[in-house]
N, C-alpha and C positions, 0 to 999 in steps of 0.2 A: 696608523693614521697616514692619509695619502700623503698631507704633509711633509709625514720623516721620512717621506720616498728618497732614494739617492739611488732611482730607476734611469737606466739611458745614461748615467753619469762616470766620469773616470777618477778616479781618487789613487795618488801616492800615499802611502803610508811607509815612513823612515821607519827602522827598528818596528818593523811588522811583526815578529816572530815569535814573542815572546811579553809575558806580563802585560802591559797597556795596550801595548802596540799590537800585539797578541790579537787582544778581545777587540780594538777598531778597528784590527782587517778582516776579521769576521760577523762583525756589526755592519760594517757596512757593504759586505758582501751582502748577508740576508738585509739587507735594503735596497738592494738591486744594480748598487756599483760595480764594475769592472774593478777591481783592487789591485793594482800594481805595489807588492808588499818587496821590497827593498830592507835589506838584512846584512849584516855582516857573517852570520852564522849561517854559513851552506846546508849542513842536513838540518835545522829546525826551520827556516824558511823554505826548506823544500818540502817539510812534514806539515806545517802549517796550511801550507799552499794545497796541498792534496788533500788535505780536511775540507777545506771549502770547496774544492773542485767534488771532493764525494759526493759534497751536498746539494750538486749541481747548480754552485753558485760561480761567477765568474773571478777569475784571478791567475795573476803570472808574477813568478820570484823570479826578481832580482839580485844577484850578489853585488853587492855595493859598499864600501867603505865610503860613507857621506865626508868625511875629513878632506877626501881627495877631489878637487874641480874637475878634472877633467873626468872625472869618472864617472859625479856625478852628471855633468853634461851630454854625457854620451848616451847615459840613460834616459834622459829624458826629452831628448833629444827624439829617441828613438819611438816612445812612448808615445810623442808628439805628433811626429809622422802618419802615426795609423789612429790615433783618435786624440779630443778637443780635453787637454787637462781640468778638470772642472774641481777639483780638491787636491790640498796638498795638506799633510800632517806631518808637521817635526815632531817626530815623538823621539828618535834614535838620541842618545844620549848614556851617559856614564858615573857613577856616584863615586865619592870620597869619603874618607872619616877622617880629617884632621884640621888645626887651628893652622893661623897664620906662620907661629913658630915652628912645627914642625912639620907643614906642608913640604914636600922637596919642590925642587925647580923640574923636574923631569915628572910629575904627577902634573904640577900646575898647568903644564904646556899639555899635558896628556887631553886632560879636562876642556881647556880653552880649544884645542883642536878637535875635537868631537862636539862638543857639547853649542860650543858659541859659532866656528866657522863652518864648521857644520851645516846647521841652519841657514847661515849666513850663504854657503855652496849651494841649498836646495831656492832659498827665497832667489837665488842670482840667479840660476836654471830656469825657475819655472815662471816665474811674472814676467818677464818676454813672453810666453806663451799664451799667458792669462788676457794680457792687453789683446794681444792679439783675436781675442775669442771675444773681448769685451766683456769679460767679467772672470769671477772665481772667490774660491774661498779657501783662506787660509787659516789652520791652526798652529799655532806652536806652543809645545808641551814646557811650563815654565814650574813653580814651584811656590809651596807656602815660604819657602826659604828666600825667595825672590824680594819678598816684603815685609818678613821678620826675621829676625834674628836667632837662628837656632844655632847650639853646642857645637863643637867641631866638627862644621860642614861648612868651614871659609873657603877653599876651591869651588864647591859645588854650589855655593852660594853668589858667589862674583860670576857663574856660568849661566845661572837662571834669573838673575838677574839684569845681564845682558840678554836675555833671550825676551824678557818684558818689557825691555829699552826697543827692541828690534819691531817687537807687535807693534808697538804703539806708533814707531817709525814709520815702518809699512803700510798701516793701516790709513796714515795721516796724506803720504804720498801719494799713493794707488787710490785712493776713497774714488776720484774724477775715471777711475777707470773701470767701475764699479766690481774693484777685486776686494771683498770686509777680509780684515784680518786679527784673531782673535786671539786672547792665550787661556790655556787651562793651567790654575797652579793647583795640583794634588797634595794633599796631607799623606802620610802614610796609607799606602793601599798593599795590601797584601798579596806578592807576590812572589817566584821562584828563588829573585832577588831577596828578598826576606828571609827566606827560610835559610837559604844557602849562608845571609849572614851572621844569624845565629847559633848554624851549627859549626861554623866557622872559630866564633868568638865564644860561643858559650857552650861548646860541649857539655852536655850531661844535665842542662837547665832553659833543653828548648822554650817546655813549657812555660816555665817560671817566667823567662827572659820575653816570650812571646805576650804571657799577660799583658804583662807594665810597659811592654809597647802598644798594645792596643788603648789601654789605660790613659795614656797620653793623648788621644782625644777624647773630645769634651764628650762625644756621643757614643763614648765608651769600646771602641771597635775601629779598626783599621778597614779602611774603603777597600771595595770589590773590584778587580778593572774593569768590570760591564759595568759597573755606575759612571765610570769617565767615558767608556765608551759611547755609553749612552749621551752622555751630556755631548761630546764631539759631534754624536749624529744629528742634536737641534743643532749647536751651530752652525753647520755644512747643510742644513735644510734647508727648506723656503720659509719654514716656521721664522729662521731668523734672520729672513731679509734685513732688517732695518739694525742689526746690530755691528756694530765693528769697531775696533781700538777697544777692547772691553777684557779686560783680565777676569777670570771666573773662577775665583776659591772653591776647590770640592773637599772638605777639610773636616767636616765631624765637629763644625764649628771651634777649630784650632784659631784662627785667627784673631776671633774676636773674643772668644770666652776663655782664652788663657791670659788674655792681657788685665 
């Protein structure tokens, strides 16, 4: 649909390289974006980056530690100079597995720095730019963890939590500048991340262990990243002009149908 075009358009994508972030810099490559994919992992945002360039889609990696201001700044700063920022996505972020008792003080700051100033780094960089242009669209990548309460994910859950305090922030300030800004909170989606933590923790019972995670939502199946991807590309379209401050459950109906 002409619509989900994001033709003639510039979009950041945090944590491009891999898993979500992965399937949006190449979602919204094949929609006609310029993709400026921003990574902490050197060879997988260089290997990404050259998947879409194969496909003679437009895109340039960035190595970027989003934690760091100045770094960020620098980059998009740079970005800025030679075309008009028209999308930005926090998706870059970091996951935990502990309660409040045996979280460390050295995980929690790990989390809070990545995950909340982070964003916090890129919304500071980029909406100077946005005003500027007189308008834009913001995503940031929040969680069902944000607005329920799940098992030992209290780090990761005080992180996306702030990150849906920030959307709503942003989107309340900026609305006069017409920059919408939106959050996606994902349920389990299936990705490198996954796998990696099962073989991890459950050696010898991928399987089994992968079941009864999927089994956890209500629609029996752990989400795909090109289904967020997908959802990312209406909100950053014209299809959803008129939406912004709006948090968006992608969850296999976790939210509602496990309560």
């Amino acid at each position: 649909m002409e619509t989900l075009s994001l033709k003639n358009k510039t979009a950041i994508v945090t944590g491009g390289a891999s898993g979500i972030g992965e399937a949006i810099s190449k979602r919204f490559a094949e929609a006609g974006a310029f993709v400026h994919l921003l990574d902490f992992n050197n060879q997988l945002g260089e290997t990404v980056a050259n998947e879409i360039k194969n496909k003679n889609f437009k895109t340039q990696f960035h190595f970027c530690d989003v934690s760091v201001q100045n770094d960020v700044n620098k980059i998009v700063d740079e970005i800025a100079s030679g075309s008009k920022i028209d999308v930005l996505i926090n998706n870059a972020g970091v996951a935990h597995v502990g309660n409040a008792e045996n979280t460390s003080e050295e995980d929690f700051d790990r989390l809070f720095k990545i995950n909340v100033k982070g964003v916090y780094n890129c919304l500071h960089a980029v909406i100077p730019h946005m005003k500027k242009n007189n308008g834009g669209c913001i995503v940031n990548m929040a969680s069902i963890a944000s607005v329920v309460g799940i098992s030992d994910r209290f780090a990761y859950s005080m992180t996306k939590g702030a990150v849906l305090a920030m959307t709503y922030s942003a989107a309340k300030d900026f609305i006069g500048f017409k920059i919408r800004c939106n959050a996606i909170s994902p349920a389990r989606i299936h990705t490198p991340f996954v796998d990696g933590f099962i073989s991890k923790n459950y050696p010898g019972k991928e399987k089994e262990i992968f079941e009864q995670l999927s089994k956890t939502q209500p629609i029996g199946r752990m989400g795909k990243p090109e289904e967020v991807a997908d959802l990312a590309l209406f909100l950053c379209s014209d299809s959803a002009a008129f939406i912004t401050g709006t948090n968006f459950p992608i969850d296999g109906g976790f939210i509602k149908l496990n309560s």
